[in-house]
C-alpha positions in Angstrom: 40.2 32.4 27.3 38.6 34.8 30.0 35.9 33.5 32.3 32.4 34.7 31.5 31.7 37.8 34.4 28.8 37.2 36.3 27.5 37.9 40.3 25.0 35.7 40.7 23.7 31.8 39.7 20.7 30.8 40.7 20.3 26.7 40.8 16.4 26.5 41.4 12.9 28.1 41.8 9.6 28.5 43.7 6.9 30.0 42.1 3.6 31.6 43.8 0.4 30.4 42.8 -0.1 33.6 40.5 3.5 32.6 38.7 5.4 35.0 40.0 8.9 33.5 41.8 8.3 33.2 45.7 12.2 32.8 45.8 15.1 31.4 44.3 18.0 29.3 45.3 21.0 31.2 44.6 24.9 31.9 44.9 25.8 35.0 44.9 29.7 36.7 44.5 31.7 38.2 46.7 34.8 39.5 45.5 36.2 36.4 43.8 34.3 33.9 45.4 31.0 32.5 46.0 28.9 32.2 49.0 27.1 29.5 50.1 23.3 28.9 48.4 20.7 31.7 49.9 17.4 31.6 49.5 16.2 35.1 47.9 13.0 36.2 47.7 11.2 38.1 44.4 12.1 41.6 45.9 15.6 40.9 46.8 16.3 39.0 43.4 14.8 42.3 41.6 16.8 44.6 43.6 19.9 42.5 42.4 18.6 42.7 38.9 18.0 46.7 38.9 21.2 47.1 40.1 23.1 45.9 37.6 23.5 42.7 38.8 24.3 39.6 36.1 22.7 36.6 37.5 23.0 33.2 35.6 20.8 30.2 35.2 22.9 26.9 36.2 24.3 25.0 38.8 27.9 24.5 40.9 29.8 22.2 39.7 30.7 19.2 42.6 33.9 19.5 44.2 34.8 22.5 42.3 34.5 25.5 44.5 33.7 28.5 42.6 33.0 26.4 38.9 29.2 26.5 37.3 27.7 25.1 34.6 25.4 28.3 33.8 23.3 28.7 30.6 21.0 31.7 30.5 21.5 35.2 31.6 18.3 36.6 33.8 16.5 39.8 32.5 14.1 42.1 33.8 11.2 43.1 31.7 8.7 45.8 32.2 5.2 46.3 30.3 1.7 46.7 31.6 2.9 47.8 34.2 4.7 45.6 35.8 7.7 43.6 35.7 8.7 40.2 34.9 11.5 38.1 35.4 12.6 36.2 32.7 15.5 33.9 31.1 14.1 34.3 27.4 11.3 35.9 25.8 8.4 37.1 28.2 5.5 34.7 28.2 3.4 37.5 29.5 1.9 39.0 32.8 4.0 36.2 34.7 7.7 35.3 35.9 9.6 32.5 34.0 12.9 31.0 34.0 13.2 28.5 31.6 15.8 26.2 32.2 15.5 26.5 36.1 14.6 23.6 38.3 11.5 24.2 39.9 11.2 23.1 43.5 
């Protein structure tokens, strides 16, 4: 069975006052491994997204390198103008990733 393709998990989020993310905890690919957690901020995490970019809801698995237990793909919406980063259907004028630990 193939592995699902994705470039990005990210394990938890901080959200602004307004409810759009301040940043997210993430691991990001590179080539056929992962880095280390970074801390990305909304614009850098949209940039991702615009790109092409697959990023995944979830978390590393201990002791298992390159292993995650993800759940729900991340999705860029646009309406009112603006966007909105979401993991399922768009609550409204704000960011939310359901599923994702908030910190």
């Amino acid at each position: 069975m193939a592995k699902a393709k994705f470039d990005g998990v990210v394990e938890v989020v901080r959200y602004k006052q307004d409810g759009d993310v301040d940043w997210v905890r993430a691991y990001v690919r590179h080539g056929p491994v992962f880095s280390d957690h970074q801390i990305l901020d909304r614009a850098a995490l949209l940039q991702q997204l615009k790109a092409g970019k697959k990023f995944m809801s979830g978390k590393r698995i201990k002791s298992m390198g390159a292993t995650f237990d993800v759940s729900k793909a991340l999705r860029v919406l646009s309406g009112g103008g603006r966007e909105v980063i979401v993991t399922d259907n768009p609550p409204g004028s704000h960011d939310d990733l359901v599923g994702v630990p908030i910190i």
